[in-house]
C-alpha positions in Angstrom: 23.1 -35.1 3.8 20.1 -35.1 5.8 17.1 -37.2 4.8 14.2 -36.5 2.9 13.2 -32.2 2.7 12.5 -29.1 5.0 8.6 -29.0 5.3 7.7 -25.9 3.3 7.1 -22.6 5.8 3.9 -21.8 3.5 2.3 -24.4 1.3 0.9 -23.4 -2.0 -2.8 -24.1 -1.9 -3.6 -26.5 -5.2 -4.1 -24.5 -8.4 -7.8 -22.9 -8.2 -7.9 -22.8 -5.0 -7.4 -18.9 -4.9 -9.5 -17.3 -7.5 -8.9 -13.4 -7.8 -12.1 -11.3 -7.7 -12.6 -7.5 -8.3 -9.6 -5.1 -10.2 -7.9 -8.6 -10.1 -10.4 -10.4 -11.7 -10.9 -8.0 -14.0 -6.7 -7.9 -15.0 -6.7 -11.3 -15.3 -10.0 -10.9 -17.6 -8.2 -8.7 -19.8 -4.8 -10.9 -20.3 -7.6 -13.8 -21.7 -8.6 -11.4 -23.9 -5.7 -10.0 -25.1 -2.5 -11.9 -26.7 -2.6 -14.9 -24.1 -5.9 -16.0 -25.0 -5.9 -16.5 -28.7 -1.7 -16.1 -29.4 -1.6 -20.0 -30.0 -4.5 -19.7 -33.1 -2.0 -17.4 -35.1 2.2 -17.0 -34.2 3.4 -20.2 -36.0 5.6 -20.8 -33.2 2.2 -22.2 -31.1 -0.2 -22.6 -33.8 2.6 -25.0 -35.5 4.7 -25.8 -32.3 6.5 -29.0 -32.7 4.8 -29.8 -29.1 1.9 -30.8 -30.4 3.1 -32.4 -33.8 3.9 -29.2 -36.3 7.0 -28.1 -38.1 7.5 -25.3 -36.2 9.4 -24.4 -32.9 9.8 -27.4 -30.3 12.5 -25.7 -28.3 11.0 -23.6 -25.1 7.9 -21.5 -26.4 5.1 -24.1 -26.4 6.3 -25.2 -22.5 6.6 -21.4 -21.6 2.9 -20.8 -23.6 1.6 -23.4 -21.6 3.1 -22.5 -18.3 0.8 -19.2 -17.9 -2.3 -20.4 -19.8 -2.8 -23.3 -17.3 -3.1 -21.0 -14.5 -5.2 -18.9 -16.5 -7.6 -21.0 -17.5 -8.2 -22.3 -14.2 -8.3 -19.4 -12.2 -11.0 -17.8 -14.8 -12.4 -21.2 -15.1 -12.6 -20.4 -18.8 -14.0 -22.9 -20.5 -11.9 -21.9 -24.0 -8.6 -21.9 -22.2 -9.3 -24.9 -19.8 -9.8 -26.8 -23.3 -6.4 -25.3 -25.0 -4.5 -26.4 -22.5 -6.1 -29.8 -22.5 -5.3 -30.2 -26.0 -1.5 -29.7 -24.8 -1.7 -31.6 -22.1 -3.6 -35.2 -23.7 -1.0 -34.3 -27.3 2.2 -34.7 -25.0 1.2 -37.4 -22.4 -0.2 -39.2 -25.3 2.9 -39.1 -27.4 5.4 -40.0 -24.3 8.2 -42.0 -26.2 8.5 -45.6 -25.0 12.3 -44.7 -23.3 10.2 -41.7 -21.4 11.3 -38.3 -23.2 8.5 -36.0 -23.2 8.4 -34.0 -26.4 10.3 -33.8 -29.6 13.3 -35.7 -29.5 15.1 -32.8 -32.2 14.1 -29.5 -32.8 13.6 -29.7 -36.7 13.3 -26.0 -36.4 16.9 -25.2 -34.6 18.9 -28.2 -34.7 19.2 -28.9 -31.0 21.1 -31.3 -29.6 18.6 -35.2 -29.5 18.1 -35.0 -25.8 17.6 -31.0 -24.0 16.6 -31.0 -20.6 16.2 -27.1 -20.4 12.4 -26.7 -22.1 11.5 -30.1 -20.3 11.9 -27.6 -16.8 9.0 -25.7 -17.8 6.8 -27.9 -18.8 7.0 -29.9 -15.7 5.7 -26.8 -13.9 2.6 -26.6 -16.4 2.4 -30.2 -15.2 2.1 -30.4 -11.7 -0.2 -27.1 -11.8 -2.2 -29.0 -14.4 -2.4 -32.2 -11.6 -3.2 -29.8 -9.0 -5.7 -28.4 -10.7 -7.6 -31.6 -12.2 -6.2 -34.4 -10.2 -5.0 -35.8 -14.0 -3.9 -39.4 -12.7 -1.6 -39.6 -15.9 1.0 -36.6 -14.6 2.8 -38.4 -12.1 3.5 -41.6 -13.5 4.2 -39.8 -16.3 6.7 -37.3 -14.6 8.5 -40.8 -12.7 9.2 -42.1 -16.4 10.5 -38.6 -17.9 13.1 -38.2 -14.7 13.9 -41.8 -15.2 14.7 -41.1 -19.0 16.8 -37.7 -17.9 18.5 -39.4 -15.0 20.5 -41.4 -17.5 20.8 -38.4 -20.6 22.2 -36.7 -17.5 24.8 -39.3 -16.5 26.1 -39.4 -20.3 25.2 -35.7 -21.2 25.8 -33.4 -17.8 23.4 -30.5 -18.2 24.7 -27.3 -20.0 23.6 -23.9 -21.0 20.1 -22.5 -20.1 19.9 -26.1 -18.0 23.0 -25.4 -16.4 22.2 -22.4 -15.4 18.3 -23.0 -14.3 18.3 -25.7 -12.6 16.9 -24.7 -9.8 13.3 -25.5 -11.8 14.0 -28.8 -12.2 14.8 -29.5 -8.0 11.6 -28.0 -7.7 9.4 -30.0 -9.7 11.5 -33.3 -8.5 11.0 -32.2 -5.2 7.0 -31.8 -6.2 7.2 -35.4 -6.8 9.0 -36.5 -4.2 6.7 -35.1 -1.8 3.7 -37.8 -3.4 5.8 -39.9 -4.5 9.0 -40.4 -2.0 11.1 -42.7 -3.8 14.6 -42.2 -2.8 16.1 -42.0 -6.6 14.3 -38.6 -7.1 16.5 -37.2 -4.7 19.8 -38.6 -5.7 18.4 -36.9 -9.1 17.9 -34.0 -7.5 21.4 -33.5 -6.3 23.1 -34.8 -9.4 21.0 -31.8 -11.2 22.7 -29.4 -8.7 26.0 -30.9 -8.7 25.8 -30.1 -12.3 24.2 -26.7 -12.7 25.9 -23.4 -12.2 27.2 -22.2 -9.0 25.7 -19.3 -8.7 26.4 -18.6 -5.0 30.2 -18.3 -6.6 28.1 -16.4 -9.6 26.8 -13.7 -7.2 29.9 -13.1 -5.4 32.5 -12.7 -8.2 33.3 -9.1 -8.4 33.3 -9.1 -12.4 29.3 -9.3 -12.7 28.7 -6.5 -10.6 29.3 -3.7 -13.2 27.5 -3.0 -16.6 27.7 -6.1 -18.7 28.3 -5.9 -22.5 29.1 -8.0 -25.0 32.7 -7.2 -24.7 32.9 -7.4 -21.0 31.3 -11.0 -21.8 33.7 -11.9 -24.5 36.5 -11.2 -21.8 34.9 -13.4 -19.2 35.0 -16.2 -21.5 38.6 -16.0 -22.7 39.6 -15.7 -18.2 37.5 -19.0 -17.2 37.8 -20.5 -20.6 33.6 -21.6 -20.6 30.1 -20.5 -21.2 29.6 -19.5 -17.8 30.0 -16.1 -17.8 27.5 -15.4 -20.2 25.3 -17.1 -18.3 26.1 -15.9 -15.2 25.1 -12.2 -16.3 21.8 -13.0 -17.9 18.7 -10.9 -16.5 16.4 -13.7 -17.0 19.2 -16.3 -15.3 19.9 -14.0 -12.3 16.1 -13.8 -11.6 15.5 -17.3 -11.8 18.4 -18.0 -9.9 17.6 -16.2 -6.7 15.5 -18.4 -5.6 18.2 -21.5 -6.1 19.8 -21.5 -2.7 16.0 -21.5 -1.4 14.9 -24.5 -3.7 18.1 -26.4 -2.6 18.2 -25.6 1.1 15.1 -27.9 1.3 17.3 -30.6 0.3 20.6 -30.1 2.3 19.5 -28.5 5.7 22.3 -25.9 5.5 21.7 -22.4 6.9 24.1 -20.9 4.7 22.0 -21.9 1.5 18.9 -19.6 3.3 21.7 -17.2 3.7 22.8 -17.1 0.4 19.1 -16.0 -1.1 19.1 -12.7 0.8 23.1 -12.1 -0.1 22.1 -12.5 -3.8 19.2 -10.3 -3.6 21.6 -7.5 -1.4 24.4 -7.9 -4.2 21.6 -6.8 -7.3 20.0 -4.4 -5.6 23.3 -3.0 -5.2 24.9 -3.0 -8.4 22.0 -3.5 -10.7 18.7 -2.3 -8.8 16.1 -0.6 -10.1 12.9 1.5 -9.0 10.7 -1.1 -8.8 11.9 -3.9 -6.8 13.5 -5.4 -10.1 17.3 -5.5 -11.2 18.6 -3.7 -14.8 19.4 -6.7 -17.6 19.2 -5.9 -21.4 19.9 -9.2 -21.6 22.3 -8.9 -19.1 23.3 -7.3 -16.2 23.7 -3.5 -16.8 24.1 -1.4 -14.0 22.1 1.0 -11.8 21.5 3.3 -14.3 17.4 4.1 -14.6 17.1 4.1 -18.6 18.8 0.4 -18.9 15.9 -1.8 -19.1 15.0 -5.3 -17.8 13.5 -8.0 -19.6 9.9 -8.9 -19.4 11.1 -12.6 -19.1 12.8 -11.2 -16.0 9.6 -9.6 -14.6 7.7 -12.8 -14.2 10.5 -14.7 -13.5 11.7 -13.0 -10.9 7.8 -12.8 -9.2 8.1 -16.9 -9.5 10.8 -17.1 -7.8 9.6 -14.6 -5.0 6.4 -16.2 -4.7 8.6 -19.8 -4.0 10.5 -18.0 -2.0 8.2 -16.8 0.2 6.9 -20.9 0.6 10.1 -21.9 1.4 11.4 -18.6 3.9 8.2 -17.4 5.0 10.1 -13.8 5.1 7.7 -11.1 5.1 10.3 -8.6 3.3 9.6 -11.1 0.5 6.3 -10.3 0.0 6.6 -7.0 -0.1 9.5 -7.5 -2.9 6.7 -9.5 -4.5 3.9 -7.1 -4.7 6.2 -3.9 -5.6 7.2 -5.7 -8.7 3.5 -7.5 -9.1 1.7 -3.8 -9.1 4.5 -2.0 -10.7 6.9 -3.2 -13.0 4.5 -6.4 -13.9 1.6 -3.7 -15.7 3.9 -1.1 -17.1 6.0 -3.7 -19.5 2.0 -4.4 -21.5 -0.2 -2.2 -23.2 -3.2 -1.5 -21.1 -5.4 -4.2 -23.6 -2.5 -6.2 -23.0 -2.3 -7.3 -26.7 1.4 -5.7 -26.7 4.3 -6.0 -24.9 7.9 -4.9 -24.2 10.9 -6.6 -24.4 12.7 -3.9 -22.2 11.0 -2.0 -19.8 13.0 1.3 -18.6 12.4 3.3 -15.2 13.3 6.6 -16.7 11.3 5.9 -20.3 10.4 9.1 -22.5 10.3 7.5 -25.6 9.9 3.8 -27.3 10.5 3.7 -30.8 12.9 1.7 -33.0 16.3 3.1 -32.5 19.5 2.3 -34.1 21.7 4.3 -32.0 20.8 2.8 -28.0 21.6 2.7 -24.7 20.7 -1.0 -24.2 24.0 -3.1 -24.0 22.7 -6.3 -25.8 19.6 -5.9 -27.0 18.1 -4.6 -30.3 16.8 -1.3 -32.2 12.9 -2.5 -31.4 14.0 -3.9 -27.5 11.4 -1.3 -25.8 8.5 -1.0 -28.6 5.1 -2.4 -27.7 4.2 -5.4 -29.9 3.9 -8.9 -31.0 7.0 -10.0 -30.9 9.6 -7.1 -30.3 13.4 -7.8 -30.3 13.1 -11.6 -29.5 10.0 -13.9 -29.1 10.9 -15.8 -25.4 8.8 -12.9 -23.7 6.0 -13.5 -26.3 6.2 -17.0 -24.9 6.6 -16.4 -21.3 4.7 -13.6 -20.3 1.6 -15.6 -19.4 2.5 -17.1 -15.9 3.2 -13.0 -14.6 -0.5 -12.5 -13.2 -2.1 -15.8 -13.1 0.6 -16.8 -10.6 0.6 -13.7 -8.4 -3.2 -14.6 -8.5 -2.6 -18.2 -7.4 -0.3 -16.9 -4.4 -1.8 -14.6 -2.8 -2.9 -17.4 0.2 -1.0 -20.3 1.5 -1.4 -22.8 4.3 0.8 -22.4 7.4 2.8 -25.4 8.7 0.6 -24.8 11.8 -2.0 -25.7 10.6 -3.8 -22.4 9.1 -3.6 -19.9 6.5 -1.7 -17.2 5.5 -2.2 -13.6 3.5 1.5 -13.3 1.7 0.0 -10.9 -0.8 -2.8 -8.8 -1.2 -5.5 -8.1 -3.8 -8.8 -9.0 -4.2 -9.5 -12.7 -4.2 -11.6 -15.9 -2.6 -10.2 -18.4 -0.7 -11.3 -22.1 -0.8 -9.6 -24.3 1.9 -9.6 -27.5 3.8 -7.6 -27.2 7.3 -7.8 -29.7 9.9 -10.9 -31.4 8.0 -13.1 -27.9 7.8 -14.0 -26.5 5.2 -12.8 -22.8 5.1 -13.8 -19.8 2.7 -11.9 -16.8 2.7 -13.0 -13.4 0.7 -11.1 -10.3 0.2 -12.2 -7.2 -0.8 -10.5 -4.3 -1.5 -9.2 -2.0 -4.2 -5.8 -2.6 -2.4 -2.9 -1.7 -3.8 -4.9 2.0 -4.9 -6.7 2.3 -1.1 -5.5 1.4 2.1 -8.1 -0.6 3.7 -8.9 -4.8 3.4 -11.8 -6.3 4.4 -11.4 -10.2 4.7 -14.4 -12.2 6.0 -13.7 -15.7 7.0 -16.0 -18.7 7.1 -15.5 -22.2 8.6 -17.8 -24.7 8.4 -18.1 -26.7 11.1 -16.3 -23.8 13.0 -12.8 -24.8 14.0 -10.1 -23.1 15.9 -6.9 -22.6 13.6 -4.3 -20.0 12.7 -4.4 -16.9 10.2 -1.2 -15.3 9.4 -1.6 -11.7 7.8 1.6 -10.1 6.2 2.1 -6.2 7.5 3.9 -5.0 5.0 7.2 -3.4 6.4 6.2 0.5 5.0 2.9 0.3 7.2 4.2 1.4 10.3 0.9 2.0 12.6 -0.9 -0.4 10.8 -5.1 -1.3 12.3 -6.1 -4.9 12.7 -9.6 -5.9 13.9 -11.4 -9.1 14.2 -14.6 -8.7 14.7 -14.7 -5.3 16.3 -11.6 -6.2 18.5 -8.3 -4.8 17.7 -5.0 -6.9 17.3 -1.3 -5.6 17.3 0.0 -5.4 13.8 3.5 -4.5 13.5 5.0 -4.0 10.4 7.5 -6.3 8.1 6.3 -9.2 10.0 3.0 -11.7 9.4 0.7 -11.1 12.4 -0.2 -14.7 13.9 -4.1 -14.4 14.7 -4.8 -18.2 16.5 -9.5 -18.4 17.6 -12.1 -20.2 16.9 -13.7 -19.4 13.7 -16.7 -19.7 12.7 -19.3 -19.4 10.2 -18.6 -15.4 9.7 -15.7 -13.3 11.0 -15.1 -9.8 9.5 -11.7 -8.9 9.7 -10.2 -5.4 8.7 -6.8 -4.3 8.3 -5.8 -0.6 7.5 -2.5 -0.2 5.9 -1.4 4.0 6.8 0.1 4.5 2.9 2.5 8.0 3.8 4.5 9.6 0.9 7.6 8.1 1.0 11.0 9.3 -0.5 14.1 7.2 -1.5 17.2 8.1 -3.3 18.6 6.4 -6.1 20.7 7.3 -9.4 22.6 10.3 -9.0 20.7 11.3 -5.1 17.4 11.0 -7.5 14.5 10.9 -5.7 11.8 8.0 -5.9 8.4 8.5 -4.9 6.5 5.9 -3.2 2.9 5.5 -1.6 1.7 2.3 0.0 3.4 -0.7 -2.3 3.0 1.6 -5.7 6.1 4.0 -7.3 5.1 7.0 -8.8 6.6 8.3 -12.0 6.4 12.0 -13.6 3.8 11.3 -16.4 4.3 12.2 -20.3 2.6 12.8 -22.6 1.7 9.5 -25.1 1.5 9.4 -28.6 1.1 5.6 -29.9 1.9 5.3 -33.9 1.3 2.2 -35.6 4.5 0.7 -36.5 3.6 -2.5 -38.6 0.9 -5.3 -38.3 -2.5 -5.2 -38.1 -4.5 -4.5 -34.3 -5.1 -5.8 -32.4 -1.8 -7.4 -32.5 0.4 -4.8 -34.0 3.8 -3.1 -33.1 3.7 0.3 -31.5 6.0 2.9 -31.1 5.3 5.6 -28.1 6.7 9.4 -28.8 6.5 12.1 -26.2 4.1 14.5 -26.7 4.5 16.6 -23.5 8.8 17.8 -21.7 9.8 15.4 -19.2 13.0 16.7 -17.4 11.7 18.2 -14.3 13.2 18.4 -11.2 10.5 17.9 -8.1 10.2 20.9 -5.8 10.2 18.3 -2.8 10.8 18.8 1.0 12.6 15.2 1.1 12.2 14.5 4.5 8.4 16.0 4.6 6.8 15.1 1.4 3.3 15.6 2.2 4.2 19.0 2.3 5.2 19.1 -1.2 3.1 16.3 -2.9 -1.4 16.4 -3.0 -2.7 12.8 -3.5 -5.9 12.4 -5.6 -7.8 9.7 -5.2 -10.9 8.1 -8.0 -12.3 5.2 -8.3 -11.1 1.8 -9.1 -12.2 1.1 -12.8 -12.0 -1.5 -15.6 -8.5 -0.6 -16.7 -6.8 0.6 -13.8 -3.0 0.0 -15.4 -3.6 2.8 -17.5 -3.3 6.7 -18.2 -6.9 7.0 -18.0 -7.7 4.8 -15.8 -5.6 5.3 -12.6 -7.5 5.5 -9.5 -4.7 7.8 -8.0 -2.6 10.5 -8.6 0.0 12.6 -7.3 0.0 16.7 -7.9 3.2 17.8 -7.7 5.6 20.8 -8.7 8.9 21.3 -10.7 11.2 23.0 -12.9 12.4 22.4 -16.4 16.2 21.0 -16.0 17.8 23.0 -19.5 20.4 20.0 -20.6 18.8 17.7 -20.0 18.1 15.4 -22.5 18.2 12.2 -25.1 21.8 10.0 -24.8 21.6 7.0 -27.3 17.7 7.9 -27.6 17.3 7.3 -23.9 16.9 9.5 -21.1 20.3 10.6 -19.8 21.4 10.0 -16.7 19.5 12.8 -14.0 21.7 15.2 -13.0 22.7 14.8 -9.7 20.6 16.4 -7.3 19.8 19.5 -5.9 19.6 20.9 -9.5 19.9 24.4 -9.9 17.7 25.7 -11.9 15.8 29.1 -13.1 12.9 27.6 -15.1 9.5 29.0 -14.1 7.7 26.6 -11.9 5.0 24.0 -13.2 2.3 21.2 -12.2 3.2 18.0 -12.9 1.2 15.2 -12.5 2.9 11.5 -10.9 0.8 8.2 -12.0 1.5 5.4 -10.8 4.4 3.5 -12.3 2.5 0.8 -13.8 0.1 3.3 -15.7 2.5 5.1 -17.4 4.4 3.7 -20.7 6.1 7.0 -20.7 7.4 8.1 -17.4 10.5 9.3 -15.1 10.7 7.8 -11.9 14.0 8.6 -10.9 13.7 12.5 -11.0 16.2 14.9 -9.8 15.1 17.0 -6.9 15.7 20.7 -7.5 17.9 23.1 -5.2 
């Protein structure tokens, strides 16, 4: 095997060195002020955690807590946050046992087995962001004498279960290491870790995880290869991690075929399991194409993560667009627009969440889509944090020539050092809702060096100027951009968003403008389920019909469809709030209704229908709690 690791295509700039400004801001405002920011002051499972010495949990929420608040803290600089994770941080490094393990040794709470590598993944990431961020001097040495303690639990105890299958986070954080810190041992760890996990190239191409996945299915995978793996192997949260695996270890071997394998695996779940927006179907696991199964919020940020290492590893522009579909889409839609609830499930085609008994979802429970505390399972309660704060973090990385490059946009400022100079980059724009981006770039002493800027692959006839002068911009590439800058350059990119038309379930039609889906809208009735708000269960009942079929010239759909735009408020992810909005027309589909209190399958399109024709409104996806988005075109 080739020495040493691939250098990185795009470099994550340290923690804090992107800070997001405007809508962004705002967002990331709201999450601190909402469950993330005070969740560890009242769910036992923080407040107690045995992380930091209690009786309660010990296992994997306290790591995942601590994951998304470091990022959040930082990029807010929020004084209250900055200091909650501190507490973490000083508890754990403080009470590293003498052989090295970081963290409770059992888990009083579940009975674990002595020594579990799994929850240890996690918090490694909330460690090296937390020594980006602060320069801690006690991470690393720390970090050498936890892998030293797991090299050897490894060599008697072989990884298994959730390590097994993700560990893909743990090359990543060795390789963190190794790169300040390039002992050889850390990459002999490294590959024992992946000679031990899952396959999961094998994973993606075994025909029996391409279909819908239920417990029975699973049982009957088990009793064929006589393991765990199967159930593993079809887990929504596993798969999304996991796509990123051949990435994370083709730094370490060299071998084309592991980069190949990324874009096979993300081919093979579109195709069987692919959903509206960007994301793959798993209620729990792997369910099919169908758009009322719903994915995981666990999946949602996990599977932005792995895009957003992804795109540091490949540098593929397609990957960036993957990432911001999800980011302005599914990421919103899955919280209340306070964000003091969640989902468990999140649905394309969702026209009611309310505790069911009778359900579509193949796995999952009666509350699985509610908004809440704590619906179906607590993980996502845990491990919802890192979804925006990492997006945020993102946005900008440094080129392996020497410059700077856009892999996302939102609104956001950009302090750099390349080459020696100090560089500050803002961006301003109410991007994804408007088409235009103004960035204005600052370099002090001025210095000549590279800006890459992603043209997203949907913004054919894309407008690039630099000062005035205009650049070629083609789509689904990043446009390389090499002067001298100085201490102000104003550069402007205009991104055409046209109406845009895909078929999915059934030859249903998707609607799509710019990176954001757009979903019929329904009417919202939020009843108080149990608890007391702000952090309370909710169900959502319709209050308004929601099977239409779209009057829609496919192949013209400006012809059919009137955009609206507004302004850019404090709550854009919301009913209310959406800056833009789609007029559109369609017909009442008689038939058409509830299966297993979910939306049944659209009937495949044209639809014939004699209903008398009616406005409809489309919202963006990630404004709507109730919505279709898969909607059957009418004859």
């Amino acid at each position: 095997m080739p020495a040493g690791l691939r250098p990185l295509y795009f470099r994550p700039l340290p923690l804090g060195a992107v800070r997001p400004a405007g809508w962004l801001a705002r967002q990331l405002r709201i999450q601190a002020d909402g469950l993330s920011g005070s969740l560890d002051e009242f769910w036992p499972d923080l407040r107690d955690s045995g992380w930091i010495g209690g009786k309660a949990e010990g296992w994997e929420r306290g790591p995942y807590w601590l994951d998304g608040i470091v990022p959040l803290g930082v990029l807010l600089d929020d004084a209250a946050l900055k200091a909650k994770a501190q507490r973490w941080m000083d508890y754990i490094l403080s009470h590293q046992h003498e052989d090295g393990w970081l963290g409770p040794v059992t888990d009083s709470a579940r009975g674990r087995q002595p020594y579990d590598p799994w929850p240890r993944f996690v918090l490694l990431k909330a460690m090296t962001q937390w020594q980006e961020a602060t320069g801690d001097q006690r991470i690393i040495p720390a970090m050498l004498r936890f892998l030293r303690k797991l090299d050897g639990v490894l060599t008697e105890q072989p990884l298994r279960t959730w390590g097994r299958a993700r560990w893909a986070d743990l090359v990543l954080s060795i390789h963190w290491l190794w790169e300040r810190q390039a002992e050889p041992w850390l990459l002999e760890l490294a590959a024992k870790v992946r000679s031990q996990g899952l396959d999961w190239q094998s994973a993606f191409a075994d025909p029996r995880y391409r279909g819908r996945n239920d417990p029975a299915a699973i049982a009957r995978f088990r009793a064929e290869d006589g393991n765990e793996d199967p159930f593993y192997a079809t887990h929504v949260v596993n798969n999304a991690m996991a796509v990123k695996a051949a990435a994370v270890w083709f730094r370490q071997s060299h071998d084309a075929i592991h980069r190949k394998a990324v874009f096979e695996a993300i081919e093979l779940l579109d195709r069987f399991h692919g959903q509206a927006t960007g994301l793959f179907s798993g209620d729990e696991h792997l369910a099919g194409r169908h758009p009322s199964q719903g994915t995981e919020l666990c999946a949602v940020v996990e599977y932005l993560f792995s895009l957003e290492v992804l795109l540091s590893i490949l540098g593929e522009a397609a990957l960036g667009d993957r990432l911001e579909k999800i980011a302005f889409n599914a990421l919103p839609a899955t919280f209340s627009p306070d964000m003091w609830a969640h989902q468990y499930d999140q649905q394309a085609n969702q026209v009611l969440c309310a505790v069911v008994q009778d359900r579509i979802y193949t796995n999952n429970g009666p509350d699985a889509n509610i908004f809440g505390l704590e619906p179906n399972f607590g993980c996502c309660t845990a491990n919802m944090h890192q979804g925006w704060p990492k997006f945020a973090a993102h946005l900008w990385m440094a080129s392996a020539d020497g410059g700077l490059a856009a892999v996302a946009y939102a609104p956001c400022e950009v302090s750099a050092s390349v080459g020696g100079t100090k560089v500050k980059v803002q961006v301003s724009s109410d991007y994804p809702f408007g088409e235009e981006i103004q960035i204005h770039v600052a370099a002090e002493p001025p210095a000549r060096f590279p800006l890459h800027l992603r043209i997203p692959t949907w913004a054919s006839g894309a407008v690039l100027s630099v000062d005035g002068h205009s650049l070629e911009a083609t789509a689904g590439t990043f446009c390389r951009i090499d002067r001298q800058w100085g201490a102000s350059s104003a550069v402007t990119l205009r991104f055409p968003m046209r109406l845009r038309v895909s078929r999915r379930f059934n030859d249903a039609a998707c609607i799509a403008h710019g990176p954001l889906v757009y979903s019929v809208a329904v009417g919202e009735q939020w009843r108080l389920l149990r608890g007391e708000p702000p952090h309370a269960d909710w169900e959502v009942h319709p209050t308004t019909p929601w099977n239409y079929a779209l009057e829609l010239d496919v192949a013209r759909p400006e012809q059919s469809l009137r955009l609206e735009r507004g302004r850019v408020g404090p709550r854009p992810f919301s009913v209310e709030g959406a800056p833009v909005r789609i007029r559109a027309r369609g017909r009442r589909v008689a038939g058409w209704g509830l299966v297993k209190n979910a939306a049944d399958a659209p009937p495949p399109s044209p639809v014939k229908t004699n209903s008398p024709l009616e406005e409809l409104t489309l919202l963006p996806y990630g404004c709507a709690r109730l919505r279709v988005t898969e909607i059957p075109v009418a004859e």
